[in-house]
N, C-alpha and C positions, 0 to 999 in steps of 0.2 A: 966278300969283303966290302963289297958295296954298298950291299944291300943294309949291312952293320952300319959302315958309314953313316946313312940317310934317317936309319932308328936311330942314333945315335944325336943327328943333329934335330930330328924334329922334337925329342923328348926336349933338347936344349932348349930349344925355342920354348916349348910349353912349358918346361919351368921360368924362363925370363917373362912371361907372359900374365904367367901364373902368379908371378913375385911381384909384376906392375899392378895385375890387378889390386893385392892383398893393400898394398902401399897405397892407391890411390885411394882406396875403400877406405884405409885408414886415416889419410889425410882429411876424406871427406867429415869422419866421424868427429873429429878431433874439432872441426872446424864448426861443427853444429853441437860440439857440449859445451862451448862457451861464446853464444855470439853476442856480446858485452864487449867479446874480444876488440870487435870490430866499430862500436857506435860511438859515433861523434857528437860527441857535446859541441852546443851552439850557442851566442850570447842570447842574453835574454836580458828583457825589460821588466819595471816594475814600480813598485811604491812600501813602503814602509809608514804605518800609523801606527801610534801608540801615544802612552804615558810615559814619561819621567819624574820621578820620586828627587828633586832635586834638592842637594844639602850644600852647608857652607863652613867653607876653614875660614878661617881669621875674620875679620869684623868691617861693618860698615856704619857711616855715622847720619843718624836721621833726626832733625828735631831736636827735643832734648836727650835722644838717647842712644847708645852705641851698644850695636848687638853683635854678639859675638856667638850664637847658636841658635838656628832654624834649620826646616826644610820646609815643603811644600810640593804640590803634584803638578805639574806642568802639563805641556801639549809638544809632540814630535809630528812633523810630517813632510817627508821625502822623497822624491824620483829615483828610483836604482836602476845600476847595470851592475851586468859581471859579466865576464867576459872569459872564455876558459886559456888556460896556460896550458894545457896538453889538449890531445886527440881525448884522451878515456874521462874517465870520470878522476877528480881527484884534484889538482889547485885552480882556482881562481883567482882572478882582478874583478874586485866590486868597488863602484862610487856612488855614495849618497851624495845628493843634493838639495837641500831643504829649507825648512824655517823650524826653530825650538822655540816655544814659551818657556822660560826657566824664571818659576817665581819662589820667593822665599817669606815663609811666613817665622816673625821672630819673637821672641816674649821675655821679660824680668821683671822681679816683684824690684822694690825700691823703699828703704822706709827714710821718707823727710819729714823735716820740721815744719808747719803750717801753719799759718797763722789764721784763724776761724772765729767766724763773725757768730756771738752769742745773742748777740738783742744792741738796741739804738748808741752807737761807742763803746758797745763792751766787747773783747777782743782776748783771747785766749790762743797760745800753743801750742798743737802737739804733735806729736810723733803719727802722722796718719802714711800706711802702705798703699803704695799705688801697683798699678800690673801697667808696665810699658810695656807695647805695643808696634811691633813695626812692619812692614813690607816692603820688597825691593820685586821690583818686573825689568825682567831683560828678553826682548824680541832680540833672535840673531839670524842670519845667516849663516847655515853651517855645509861645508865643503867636508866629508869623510870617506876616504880611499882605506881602502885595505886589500890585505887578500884574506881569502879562506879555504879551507881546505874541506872536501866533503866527502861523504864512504855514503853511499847509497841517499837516504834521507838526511842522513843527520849531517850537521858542521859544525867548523867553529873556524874564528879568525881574530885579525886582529890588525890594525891600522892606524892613523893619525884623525884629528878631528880640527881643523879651521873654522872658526869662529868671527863672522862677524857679527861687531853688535850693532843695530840700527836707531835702537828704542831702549832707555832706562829710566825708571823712577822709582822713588823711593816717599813712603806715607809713614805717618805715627800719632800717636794717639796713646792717650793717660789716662786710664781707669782707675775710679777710688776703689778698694777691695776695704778699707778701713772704714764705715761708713756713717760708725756712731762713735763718739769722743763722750768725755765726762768731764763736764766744764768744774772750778773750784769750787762751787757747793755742793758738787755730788749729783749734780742732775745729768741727765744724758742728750747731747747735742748732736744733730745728725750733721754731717760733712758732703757737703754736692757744690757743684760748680753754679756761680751764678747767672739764674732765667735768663737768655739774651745770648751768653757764651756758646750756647752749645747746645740742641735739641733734645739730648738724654741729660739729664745733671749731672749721673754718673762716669759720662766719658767726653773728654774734650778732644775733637780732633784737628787735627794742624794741616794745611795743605799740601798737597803731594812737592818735591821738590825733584829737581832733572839733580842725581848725584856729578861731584866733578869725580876729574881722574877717571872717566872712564875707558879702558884699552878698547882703541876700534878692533884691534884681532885678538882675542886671547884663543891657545893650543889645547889640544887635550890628548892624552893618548887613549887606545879604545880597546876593549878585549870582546868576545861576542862567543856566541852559540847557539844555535837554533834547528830545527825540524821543520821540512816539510813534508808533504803530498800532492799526489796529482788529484786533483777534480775532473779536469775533462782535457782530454790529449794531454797536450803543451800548454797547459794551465796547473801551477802550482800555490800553495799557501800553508802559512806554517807560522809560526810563533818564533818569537826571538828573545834572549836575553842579552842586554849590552851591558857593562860598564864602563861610564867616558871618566877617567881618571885628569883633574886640573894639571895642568905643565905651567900654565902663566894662569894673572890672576885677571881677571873681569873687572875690579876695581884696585887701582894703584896704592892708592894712598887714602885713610888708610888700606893693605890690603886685604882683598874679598876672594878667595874663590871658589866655583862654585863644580860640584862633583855629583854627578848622575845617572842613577840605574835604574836603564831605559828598557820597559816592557813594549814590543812590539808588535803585529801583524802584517806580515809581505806577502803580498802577493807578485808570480814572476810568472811572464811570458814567453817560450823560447821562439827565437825569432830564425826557426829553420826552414 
């Protein structure tokens, strides 16, 4: 009866033994087919360079002429963090902090009435087309916070954009595109700007001028996506595409504002 007893408890034991072993074996396996499970994401530092493709709603007035549709390619370039929201992989807090070149190049034909010099007193009118010509430059300071959210390489996000502007001006300039007329005998007069005005005959231009009404902060909201890769360790870079959609406008009155799909390059540091 004893001896039963003693087989009886040592098999116990070897199966309780036997079941910790299988368990722990299992834990261990379980714990090496995902060890992702366990890595911690750290902030990391960086920069963003690019272009901006920058365009314009509503109008600005320069000279003799009010333009109401351009764009033109600009300059981006700013400091980043992000900063992670969990342990694993998956939300972030990102802030850009920078300067934008956001320029706008604008253009309209025009046909006015002219009055053109034939020969010594003799004076003729007509209908000659001009191509007006304008530019607006705004240097800003731009504050952008968002978050994003990322799956391995890839992301995308989305945040607010603070604008300050520092620097604006605004140029223009009148091109003849009409450049020969036909005086009342039938002869053909050519139309150019008089020697002295202006070093091309065919284009007179007018002095840059500082626009009024400029907002010291105009907002913008921001939508984003981008890819990266590692180079070497905790060194990443990748491409980005933004869209900073206007909220308020860069010029008041009349209003300007101006909207920008920003091509980028980041590079990010993890600071573990």
């Amino acid at each position: 009866m004893t001896d039963c007893f003693f087989a009886r408890l040592t098999v116990a034991r070897l199966t309780v033994a036997t079941a910790g072993l299988i368990l722990a074996t299992a834990a261990t396996a379980f714990g090496q087919s995902d060890p992702s499970e366990f890595t911690t994401e750290f902030p990391r530092m960086g920069i963003e360079v690019g272009l901006p493709i920058v365009s314009q709603s509503g109008t600005y007035a320069v000279g003799c002429g009010v333009f109401d549709e351009g764009s033109d390619i600009g300059l981006f370039l700013a400091g980043a963090y992000d900063y992670p929201l969990t342990r694993r992989e998956g939300f972030r807090l990102e802030g850009l902090a920078g300067f934008q070149l956001r320029t706008l190049n604008s253009s309209y034909d025009s046909a006015e009435a002219t009055v053109i010099r034939t020969g010594a007193n003799q004076f003729i009118t007509r209908d000659v087309t001009y191509s007006n010509l304008g530019d607006a430059t705004f240097i800003q300071f731009s504050i952008l916070p968002s978050v994003k959210f990322t799956t391995k390489s890839f992301y995308v996000g989305a945040g607010l954009g603070l604008n300050l502007t520092f620097s604006a001006s605004t140029s223009y300039s009148k091109q003849i595109v009409t450049k020969v007329v036909t005086d009342n005998a039938g002869n053909a007069t050519e139309v150019f700007y008089p020697q002295g005005e202006t070093d091309d005959i065919y284009t007179k231009e007018y002095p840059s001028e500082d626009p009024d009404n400029v907002a010291a902060v105009a907002f913008d909201g921001m939508v984003y996506a981008g890819y990266e890769f590692t180079i070497y360790k905790r060194l990443k870079v990748g491409p980005r595409l933004a869209y900073m959609l206007p909220l308020t406008a860069t010029i008041t009155d009349p209003e300007l504002k101006l909207s920008s799909l920003v091509g980028t390059l980041g590079v990010r540091y993890s600071l573990q």
